[in-house]
ROZAMI-60021 format. One line per 10 residues: number of its first residue (from 1); their letters; for each residue x, z, y of N, C-alpha, C, CB. Coordinates in nm, 4 decimals, always signed. Glycine has a CB too. Example, Ala and Ser with C-alpha at 12.3 -4.5 7.8 and 13.67 -1.06 7.14 Angstrom:
! residues 2
1> as> +1.3190,+0.7800,-0.5690,+1.2300,+0.7800,-0.4500,+1.3200,+0.7800,-0.3300,+1.1308,+0.9046,-0.4473 ~ +1.2850,+0.7080,-0.2250,+1.3670,+0.7140,-0.1060,+1.2900,+0.7870,+0.0030,+1.4084,+0.5725,-0.0598;
//
This chain:
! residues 104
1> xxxxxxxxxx> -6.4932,-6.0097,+5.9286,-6.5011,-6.1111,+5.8280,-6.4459,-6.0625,+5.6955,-6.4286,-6.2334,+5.8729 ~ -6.3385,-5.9911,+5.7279,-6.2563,-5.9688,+5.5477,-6.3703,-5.8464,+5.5077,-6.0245,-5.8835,+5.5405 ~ -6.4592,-5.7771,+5.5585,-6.5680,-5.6717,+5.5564,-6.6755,-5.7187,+5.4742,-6.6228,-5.6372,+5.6955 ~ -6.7304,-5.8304,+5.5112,-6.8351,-5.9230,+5.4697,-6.7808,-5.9711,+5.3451,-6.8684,-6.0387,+5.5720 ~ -6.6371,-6.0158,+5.3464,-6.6037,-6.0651,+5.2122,-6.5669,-5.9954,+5.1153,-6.5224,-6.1407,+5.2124 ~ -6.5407,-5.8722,+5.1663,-6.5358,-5.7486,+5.0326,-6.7013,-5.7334,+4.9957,-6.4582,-5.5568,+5.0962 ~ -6.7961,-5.7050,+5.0832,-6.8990,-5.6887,+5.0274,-6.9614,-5.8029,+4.9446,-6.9686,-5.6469,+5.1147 ~ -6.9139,-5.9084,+4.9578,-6.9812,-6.0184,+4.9278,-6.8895,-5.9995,+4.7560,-6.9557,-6.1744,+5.0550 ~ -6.7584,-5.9415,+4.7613,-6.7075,-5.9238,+4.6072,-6.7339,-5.8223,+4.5715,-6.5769,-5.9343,+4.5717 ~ -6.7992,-5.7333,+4.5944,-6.8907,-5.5921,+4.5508,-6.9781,-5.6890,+4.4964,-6.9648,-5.4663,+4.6790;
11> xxxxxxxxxx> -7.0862,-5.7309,+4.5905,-7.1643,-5.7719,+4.4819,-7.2107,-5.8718,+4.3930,-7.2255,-5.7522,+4.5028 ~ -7.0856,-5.9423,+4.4044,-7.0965,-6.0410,+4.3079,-7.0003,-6.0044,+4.1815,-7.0614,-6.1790,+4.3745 ~ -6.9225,-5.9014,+4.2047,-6.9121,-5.7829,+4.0950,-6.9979,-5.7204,+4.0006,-6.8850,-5.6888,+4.1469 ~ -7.1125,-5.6408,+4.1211,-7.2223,-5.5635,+4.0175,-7.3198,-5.6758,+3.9598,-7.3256,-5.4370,+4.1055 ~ -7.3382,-5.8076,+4.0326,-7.4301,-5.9045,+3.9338,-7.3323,-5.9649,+3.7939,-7.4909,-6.0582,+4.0408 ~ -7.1906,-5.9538,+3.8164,-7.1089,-5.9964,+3.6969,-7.1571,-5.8756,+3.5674,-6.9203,-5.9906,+3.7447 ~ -7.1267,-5.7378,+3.6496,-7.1318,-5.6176,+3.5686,-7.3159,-5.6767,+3.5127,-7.1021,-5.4320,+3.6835 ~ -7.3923,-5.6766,+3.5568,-7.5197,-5.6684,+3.5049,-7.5191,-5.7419,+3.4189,-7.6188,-5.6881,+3.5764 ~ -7.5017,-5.8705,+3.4510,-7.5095,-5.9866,+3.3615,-7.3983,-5.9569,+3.2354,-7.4733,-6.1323,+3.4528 ~ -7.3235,-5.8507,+3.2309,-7.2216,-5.8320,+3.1273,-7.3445,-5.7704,+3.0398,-7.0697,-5.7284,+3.1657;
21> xxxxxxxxxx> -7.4009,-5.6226,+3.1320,-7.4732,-5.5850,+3.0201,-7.5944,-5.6410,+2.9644,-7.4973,-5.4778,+3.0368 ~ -7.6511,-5.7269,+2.9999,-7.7560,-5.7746,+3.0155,-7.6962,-5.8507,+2.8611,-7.7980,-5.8495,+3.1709 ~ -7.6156,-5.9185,+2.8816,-7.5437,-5.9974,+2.7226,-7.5574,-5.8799,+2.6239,-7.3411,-6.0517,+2.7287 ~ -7.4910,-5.7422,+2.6589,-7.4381,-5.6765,+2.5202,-7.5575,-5.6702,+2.5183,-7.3391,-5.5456,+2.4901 ~ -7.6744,-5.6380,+2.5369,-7.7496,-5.5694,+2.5112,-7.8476,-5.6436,+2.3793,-7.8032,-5.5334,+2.6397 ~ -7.8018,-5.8085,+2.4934,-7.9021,-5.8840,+2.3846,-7.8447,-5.9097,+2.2840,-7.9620,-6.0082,+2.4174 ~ -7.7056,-5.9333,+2.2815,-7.6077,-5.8989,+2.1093,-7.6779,-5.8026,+2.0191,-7.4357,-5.8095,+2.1293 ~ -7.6825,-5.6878,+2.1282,-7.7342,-5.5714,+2.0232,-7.9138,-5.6096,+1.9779,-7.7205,-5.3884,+2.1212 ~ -7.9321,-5.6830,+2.0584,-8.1124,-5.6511,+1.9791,-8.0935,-5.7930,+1.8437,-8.3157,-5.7071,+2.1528 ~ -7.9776,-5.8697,+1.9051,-8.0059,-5.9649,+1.8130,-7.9554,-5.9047,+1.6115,-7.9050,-6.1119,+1.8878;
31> xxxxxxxxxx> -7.8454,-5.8229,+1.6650,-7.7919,-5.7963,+1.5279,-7.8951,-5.6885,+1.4452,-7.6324,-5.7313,+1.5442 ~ -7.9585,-5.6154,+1.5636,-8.0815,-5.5395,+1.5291,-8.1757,-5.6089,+1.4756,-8.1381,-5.4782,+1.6297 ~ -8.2269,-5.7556,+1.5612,-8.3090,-5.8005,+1.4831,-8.2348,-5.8719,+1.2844,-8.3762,-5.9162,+1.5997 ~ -8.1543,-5.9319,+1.3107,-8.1182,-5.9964,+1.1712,-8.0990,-5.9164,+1.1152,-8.0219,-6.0802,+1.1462 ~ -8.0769,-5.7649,+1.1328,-8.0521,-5.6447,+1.0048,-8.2178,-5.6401,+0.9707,-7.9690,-5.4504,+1.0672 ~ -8.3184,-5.6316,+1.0594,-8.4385,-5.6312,+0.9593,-8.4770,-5.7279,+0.9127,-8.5424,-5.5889,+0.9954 ~ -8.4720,-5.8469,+0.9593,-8.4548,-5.9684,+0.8362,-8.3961,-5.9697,+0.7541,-8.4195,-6.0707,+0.8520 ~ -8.2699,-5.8826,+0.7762,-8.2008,-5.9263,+0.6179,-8.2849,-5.7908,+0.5297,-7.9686,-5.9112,+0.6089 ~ -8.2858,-5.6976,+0.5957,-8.3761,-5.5746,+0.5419,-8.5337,-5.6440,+0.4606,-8.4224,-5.4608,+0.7048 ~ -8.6051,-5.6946,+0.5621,-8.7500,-5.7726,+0.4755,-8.7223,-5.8619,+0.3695,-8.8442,-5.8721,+0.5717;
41> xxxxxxxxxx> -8.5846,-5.9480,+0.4066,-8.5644,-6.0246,+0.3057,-8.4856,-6.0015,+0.1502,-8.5125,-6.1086,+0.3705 ~ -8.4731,-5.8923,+0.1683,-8.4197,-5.8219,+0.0414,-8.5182,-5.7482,-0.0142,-8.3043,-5.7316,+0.0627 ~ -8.6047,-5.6645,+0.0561,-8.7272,-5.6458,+0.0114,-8.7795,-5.7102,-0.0699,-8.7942,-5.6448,+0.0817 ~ -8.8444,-5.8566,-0.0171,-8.9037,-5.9185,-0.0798,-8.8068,-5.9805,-0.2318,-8.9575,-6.0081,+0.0232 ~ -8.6903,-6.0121,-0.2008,-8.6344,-6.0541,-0.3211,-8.6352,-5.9909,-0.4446,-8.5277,-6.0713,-0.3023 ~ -8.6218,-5.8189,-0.3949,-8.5990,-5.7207,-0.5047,-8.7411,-5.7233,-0.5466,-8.5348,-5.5670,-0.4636 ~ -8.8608,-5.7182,-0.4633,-8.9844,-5.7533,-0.5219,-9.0159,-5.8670,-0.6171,-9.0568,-5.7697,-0.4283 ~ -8.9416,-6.0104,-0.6203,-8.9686,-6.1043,-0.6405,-8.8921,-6.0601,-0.7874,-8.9397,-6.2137,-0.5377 ~ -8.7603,-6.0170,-0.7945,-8.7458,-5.9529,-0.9148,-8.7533,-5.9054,-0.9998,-8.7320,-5.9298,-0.9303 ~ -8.8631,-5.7919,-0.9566,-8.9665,-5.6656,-1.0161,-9.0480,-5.7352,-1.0566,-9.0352,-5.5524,-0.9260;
51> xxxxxxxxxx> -9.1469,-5.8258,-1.0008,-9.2429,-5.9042,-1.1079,-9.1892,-5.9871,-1.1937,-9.3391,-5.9855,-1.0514 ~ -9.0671,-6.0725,-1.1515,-9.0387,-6.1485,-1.2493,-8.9800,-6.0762,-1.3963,-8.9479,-6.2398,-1.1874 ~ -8.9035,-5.9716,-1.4071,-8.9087,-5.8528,-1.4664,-9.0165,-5.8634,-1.5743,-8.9317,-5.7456,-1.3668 ~ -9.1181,-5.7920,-1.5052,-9.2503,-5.7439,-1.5501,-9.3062,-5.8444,-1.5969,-9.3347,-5.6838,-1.4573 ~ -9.2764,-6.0121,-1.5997,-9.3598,-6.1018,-1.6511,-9.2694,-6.1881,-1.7785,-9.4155,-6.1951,-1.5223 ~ -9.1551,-6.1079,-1.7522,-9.0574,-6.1452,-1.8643,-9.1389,-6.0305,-2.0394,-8.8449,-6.0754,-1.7858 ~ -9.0826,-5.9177,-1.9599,-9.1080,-5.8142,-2.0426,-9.2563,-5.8542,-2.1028,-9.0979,-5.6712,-1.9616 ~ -9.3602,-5.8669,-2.0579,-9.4870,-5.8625,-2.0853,-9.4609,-6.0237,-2.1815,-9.6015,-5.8481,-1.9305 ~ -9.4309,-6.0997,-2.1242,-9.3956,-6.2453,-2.2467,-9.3593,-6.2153,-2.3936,-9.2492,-6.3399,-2.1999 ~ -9.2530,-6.0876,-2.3307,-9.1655,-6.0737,-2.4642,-9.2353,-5.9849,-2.5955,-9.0197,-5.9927,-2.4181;
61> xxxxxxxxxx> -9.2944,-5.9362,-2.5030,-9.3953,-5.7447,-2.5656,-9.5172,-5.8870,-2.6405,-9.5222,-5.5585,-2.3410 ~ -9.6112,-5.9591,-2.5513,-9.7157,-6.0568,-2.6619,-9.6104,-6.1289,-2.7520,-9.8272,-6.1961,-2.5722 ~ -9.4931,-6.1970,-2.7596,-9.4384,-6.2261,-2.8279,-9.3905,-6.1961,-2.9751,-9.3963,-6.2309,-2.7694 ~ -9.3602,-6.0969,-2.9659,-9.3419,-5.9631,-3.0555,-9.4693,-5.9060,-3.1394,-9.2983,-5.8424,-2.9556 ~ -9.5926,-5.8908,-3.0225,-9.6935,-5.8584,-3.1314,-9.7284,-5.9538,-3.2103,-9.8074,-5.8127,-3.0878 ~ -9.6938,-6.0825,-3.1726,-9.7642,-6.2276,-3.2486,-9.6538,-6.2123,-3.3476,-9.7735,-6.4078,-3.1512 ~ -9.5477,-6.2155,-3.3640,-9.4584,-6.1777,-3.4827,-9.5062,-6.1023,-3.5438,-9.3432,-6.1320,-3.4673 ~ -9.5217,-5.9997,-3.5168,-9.5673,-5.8792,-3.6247,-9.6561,-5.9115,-3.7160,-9.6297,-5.7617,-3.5656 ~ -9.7527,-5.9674,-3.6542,-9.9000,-5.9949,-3.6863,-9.8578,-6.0706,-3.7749,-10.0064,-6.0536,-3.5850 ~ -9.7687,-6.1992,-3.7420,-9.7351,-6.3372,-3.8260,-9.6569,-6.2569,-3.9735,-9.6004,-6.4683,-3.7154;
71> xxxxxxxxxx> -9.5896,-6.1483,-3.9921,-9.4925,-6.1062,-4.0403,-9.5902,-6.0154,-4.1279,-9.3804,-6.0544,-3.9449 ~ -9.6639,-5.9372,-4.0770,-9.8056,-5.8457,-4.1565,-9.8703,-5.9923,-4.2485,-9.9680,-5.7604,-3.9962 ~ -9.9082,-6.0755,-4.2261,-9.9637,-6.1613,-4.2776,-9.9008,-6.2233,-4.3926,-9.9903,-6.2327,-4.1932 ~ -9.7829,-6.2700,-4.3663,-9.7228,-6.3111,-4.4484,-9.6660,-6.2351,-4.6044,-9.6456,-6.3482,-4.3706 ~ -9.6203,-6.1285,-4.5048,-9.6044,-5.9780,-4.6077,-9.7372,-6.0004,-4.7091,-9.6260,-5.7915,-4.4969 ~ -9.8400,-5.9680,-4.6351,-9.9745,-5.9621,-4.7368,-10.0237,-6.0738,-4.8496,-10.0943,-5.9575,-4.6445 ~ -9.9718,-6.1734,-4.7626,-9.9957,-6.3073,-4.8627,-9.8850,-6.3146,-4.9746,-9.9862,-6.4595,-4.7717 ~ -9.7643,-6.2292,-4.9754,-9.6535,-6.2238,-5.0823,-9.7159,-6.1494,-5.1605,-9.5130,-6.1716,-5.0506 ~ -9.7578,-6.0068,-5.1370,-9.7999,-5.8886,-5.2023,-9.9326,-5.9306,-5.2823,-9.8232,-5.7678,-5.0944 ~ -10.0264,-6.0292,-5.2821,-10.1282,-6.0768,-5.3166,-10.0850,-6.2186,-5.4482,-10.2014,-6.1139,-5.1689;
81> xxxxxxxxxx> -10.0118,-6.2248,-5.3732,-9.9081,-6.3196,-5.4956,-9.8882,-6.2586,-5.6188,-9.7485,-6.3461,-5.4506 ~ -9.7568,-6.1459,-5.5446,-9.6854,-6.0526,-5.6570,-9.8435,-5.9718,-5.7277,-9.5449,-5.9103,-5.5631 ~ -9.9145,-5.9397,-5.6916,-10.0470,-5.9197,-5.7626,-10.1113,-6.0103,-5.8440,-10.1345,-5.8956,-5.6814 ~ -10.1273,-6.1066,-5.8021,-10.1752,-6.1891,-5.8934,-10.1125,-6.2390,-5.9850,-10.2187,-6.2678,-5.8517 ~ -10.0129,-6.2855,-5.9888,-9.8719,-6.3248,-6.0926,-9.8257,-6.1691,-6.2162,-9.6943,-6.3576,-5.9463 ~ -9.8450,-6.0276,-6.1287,-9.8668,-5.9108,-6.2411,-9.9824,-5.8865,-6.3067,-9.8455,-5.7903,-6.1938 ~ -10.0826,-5.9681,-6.2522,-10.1849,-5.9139,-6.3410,-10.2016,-6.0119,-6.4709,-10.3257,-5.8989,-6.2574 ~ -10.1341,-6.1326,-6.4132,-10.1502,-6.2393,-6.5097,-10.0642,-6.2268,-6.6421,-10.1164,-6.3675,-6.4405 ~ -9.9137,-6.2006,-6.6018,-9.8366,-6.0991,-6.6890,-9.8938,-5.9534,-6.7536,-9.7259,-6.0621,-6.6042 ~ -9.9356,-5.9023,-6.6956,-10.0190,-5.7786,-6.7458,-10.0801,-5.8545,-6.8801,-10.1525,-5.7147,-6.6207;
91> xxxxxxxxxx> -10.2430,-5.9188,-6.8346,-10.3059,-6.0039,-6.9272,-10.1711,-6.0569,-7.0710,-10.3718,-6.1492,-6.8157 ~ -10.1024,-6.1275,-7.0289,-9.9995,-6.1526,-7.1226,-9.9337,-6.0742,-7.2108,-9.9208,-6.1922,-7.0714 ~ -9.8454,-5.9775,-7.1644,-9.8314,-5.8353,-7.2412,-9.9237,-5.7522,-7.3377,-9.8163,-5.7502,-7.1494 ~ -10.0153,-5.7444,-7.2602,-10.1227,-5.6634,-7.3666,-10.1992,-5.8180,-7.4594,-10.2819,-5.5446,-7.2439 ~ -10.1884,-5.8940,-7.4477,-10.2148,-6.0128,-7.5755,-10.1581,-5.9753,-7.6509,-10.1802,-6.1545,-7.5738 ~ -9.9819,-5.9790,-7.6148,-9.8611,-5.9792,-7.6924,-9.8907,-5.8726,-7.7669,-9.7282,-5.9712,-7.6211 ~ -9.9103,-5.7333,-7.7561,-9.8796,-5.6123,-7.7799,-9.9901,-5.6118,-7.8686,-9.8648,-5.5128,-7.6674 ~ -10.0999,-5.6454,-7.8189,-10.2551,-5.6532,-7.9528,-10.1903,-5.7316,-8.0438,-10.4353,-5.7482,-7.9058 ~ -10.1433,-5.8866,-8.0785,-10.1282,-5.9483,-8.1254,-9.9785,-5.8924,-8.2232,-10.1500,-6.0458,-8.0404 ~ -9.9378,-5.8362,-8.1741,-9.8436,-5.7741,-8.2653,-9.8944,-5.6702,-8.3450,-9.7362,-5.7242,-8.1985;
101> xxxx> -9.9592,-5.5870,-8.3057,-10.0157,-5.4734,-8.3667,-10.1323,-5.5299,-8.4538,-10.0625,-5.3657,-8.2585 ~ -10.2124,-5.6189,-8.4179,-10.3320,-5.6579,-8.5023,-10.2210,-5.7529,-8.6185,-10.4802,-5.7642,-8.3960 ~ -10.1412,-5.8349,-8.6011,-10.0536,-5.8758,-8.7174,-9.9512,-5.7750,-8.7989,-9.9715,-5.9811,-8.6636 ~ -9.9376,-5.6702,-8.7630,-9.8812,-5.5583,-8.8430,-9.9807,-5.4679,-8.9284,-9.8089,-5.4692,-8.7476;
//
């Protein structure tokens, strides 16, 4: 009888032992698995980054050319001014300058 009951704690030993590893093991696939989730999920974030990035920059880059453009324009519409306002002075000066000389 005490024969039977050692064997009977043998193996309800090696089913403890199994069932021990049988746990680590699945610990281990589980932390295995959430490291590549956290792995895909950083992936994707740093991706989600990279375009948002790229759709900043590209906002900012048409932004900028529409300034320029707005800023070329404006420039030109001063310079067309200052042209027209010198030529009108021009015209004026040389009146002046005939008109002095034809009265001398």
């Amino acid at each position: 009888m005490a024969e039977a009951v050692l064997k009977e704690i043998a193996v309800v030993e090696e089913q403890a032992d199994a069932i021990e590893a049988q746990a680590q093991q699945k610990a281990k696939d589980i932390i295995a698995s959430a490291r590549n989730e956290a792995a895909v999920l950083l992936e994707k974030a740093v991706e989600k980054a990279e375009t948002e990035a790229k759709s900043i920059i590209q906002k900012a880059e048409e932004k900028a050319a529409k300034d320029i453009i707005d800023i070329k324009m404006d420039t030109q519409a001063k310079c067309n001014e200052i042209k027209t306002k010198a030529g009108v002075k021009m015209n004026e000066a040389i009146e002046l300058i005939v008109g002095r000389i034809v009265k001398h």
